[in-house]
C-alpha positions as CSV (number, residue, x, y, z in Angstrom):
1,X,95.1,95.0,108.7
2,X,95.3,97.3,112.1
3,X,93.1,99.0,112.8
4,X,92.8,102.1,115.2
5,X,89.5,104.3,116.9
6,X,89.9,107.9,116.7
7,X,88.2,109.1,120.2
8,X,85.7,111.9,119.6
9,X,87.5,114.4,122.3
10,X,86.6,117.8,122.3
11,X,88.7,118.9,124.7
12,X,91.0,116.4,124.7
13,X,93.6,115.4,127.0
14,X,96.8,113.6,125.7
15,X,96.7,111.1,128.6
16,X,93.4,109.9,127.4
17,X,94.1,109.2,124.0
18,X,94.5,105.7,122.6
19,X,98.4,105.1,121.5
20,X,99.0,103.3,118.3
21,X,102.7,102.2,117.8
22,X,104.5,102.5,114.6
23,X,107.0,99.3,115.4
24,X,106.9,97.6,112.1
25,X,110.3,97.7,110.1
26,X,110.3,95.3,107.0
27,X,113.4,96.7,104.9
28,X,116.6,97.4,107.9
29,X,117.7,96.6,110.7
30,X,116.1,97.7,114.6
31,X,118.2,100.5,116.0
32,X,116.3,101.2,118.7
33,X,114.7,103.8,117.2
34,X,110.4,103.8,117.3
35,X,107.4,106.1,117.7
36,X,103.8,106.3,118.7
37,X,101.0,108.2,117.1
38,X,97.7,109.7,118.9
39,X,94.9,110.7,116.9
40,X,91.6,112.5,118.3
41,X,89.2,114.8,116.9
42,X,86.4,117.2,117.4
43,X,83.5,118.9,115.2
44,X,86.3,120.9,113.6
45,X,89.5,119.2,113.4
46,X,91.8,116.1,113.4
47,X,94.9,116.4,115.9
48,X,97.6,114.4,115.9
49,X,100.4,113.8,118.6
50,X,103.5,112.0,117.6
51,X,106.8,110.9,119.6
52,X,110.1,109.4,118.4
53,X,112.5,107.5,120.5
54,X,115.9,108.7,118.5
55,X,118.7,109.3,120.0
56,X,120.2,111.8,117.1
57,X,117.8,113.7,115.7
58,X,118.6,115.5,112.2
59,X,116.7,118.5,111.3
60,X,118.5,119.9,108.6
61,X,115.6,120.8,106.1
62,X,113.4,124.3,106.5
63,X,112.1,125.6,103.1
64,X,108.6,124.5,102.2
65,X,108.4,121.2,100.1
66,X,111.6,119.9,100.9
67,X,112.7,117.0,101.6
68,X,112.1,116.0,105.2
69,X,112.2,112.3,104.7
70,X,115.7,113.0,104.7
71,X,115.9,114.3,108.0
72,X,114.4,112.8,111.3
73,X,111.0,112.7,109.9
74,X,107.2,111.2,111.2
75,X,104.5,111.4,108.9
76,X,100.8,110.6,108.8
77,X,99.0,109.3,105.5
78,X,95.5,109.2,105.3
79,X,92.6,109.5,102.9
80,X,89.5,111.3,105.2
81,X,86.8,110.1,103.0
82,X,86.4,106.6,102.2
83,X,85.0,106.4,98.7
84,X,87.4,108.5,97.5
85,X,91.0,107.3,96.7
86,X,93.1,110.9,97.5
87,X,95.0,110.8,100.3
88,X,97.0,113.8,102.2
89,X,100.6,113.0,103.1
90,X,101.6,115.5,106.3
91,X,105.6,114.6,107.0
92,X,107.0,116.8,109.4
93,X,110.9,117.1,110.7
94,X,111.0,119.1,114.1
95,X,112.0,122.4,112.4
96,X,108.3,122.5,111.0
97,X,109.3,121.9,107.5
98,X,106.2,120.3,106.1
99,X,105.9,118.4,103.1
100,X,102.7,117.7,102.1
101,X,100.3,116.9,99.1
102,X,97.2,115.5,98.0
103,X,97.3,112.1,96.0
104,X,96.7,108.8,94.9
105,X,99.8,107.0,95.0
106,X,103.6,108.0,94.8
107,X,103.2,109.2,90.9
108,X,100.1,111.1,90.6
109,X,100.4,114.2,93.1
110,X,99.7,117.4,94.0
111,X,102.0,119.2,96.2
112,X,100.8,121.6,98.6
113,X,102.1,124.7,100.0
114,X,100.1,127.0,102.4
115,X,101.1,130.2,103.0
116,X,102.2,129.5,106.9
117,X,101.7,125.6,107.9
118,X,103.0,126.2,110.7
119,X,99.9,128.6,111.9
120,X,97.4,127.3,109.7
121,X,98.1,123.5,111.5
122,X,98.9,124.5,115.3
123,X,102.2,123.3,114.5
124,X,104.5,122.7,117.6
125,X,107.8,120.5,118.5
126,X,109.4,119.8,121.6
127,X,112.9,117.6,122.4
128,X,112.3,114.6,125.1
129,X,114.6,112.8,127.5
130,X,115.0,110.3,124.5
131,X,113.8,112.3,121.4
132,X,111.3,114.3,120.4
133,X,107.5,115.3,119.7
134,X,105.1,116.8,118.1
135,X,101.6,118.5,118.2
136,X,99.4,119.5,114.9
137,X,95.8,119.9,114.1
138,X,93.9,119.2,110.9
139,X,90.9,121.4,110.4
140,X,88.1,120.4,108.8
141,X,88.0,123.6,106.6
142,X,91.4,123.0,105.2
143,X,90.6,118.9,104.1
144,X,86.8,120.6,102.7
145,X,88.9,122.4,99.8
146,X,89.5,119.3,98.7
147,X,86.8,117.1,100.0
148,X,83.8,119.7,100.4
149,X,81.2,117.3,101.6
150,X,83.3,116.2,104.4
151,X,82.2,115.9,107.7
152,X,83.8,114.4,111.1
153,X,81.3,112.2,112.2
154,X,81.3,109.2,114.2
155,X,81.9,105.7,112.6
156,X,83.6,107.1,109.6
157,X,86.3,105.2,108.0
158,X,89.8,106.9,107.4
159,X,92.5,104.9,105.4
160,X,95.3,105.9,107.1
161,X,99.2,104.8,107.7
162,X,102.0,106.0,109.8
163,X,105.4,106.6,109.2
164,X,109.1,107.0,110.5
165,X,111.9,107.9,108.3
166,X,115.2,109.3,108.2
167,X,116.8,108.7,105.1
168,X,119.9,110.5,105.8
169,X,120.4,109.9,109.9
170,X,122.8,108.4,111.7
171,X,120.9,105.4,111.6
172,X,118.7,105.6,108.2
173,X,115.3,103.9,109.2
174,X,112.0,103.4,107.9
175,X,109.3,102.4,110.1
176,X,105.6,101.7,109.7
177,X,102.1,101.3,111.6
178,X,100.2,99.1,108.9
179,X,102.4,96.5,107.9
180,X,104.0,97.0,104.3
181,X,104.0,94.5,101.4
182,X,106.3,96.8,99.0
183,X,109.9,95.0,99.1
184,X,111.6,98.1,99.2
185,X,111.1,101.3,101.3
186,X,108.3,103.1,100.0
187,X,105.0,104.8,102.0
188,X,102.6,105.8,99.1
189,X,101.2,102.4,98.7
190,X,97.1,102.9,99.6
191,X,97.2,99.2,99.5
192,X,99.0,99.1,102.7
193,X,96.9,101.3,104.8
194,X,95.1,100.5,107.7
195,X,91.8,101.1,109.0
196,X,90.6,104.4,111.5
197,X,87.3,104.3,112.7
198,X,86.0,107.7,114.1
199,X,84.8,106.9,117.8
């Protein structure tokens, strides 16, 4: 099992940030394509940074709920509270068309739709020199609907995994951090998560 700290960081500053790579890919072929995650946090938030190397990025998908796995897609699975077995699924395409949900495993679900994710998670994209990135923050407030006696404090476990897709690219790919034990492509398996330890 990885595992991964998440650095306490207040004001945090990319460059300091442990990188995690998401480099496994159990079901096709390599095609170059990878990506790294960053995770920090503070009393009030989770924030994430993720960058793809991918040469042709699809971004076709921009209505709420659809599906970005589809399109050049990173995602981040995790359940914030270790006795409990819900998990939030954030996938993202570079368009800031979020899919997300709270769940237990692929068939027991509840989608999720807030009025403006962008806003509501700092949401914010940029192209590279070989693909792209992207910034968003978790707050604390928003995972307390669901988890209201959550706090951010250090040497909590997360059970977390995370993900790069593009079902219908160029080059379809599915990529994980944790390594996967499902013969075919398929992220909602808690089983397969890794460990984040809050630093």
């Amino acid at each position: 099992m990885n595992s991964y700290t998440i650095v306490y960081a207040p004001q945090q500053t990319w460059e300091q940030i442990p990188v995690l790579e998401v480099n496994h890919s159990p079901w096709l072929p390599d095609y170059g394509i990878s990506m790294t995650q960053q995770i920090c946090y503070d009393d009030s938030a989770i924030y994430v940074h993720q960058k793809a190397t991918e040469a042709n990025i699809l971004a076709a998908h921009q209505s709420p709920l659809a599906q970005v796995c589809e399109d050049s897609c990173m995602e981040f699975f995790f359940a914030p509270q270790s006795d409990d077995s819900r998990y939030f699924n954030f996938e993202w395409n570079m368009n800031g068309c979020l899919y997300l949900g709270i769940r237990t495993g692929r068939d027991h679900a509840m989608r999720l739709q807030p009025k403006d994710a962008v806003e509501l998670f700092d949401f914010h994209a940029n192209t590279t020199e070989d693909g792209w990135e992207l910034f968003y923050k978790i707050p604390l407030s928003f995972m307390q609907l669901f988890f209201p006696n959550l706090r951010l404090k250090k040497n909590a476990v997360i059970r977390a995994n995370c993900y790069k897709c593009g079902d219908k690219t160029v080059n379809p790919h599915y990529l994980t951090w944790n390594p996967s034990t499902s013969p075919a492509p398929d992220f909602h398996r808690p089983q397969d998560f890794g460990e984040m330890i809050l630093g």
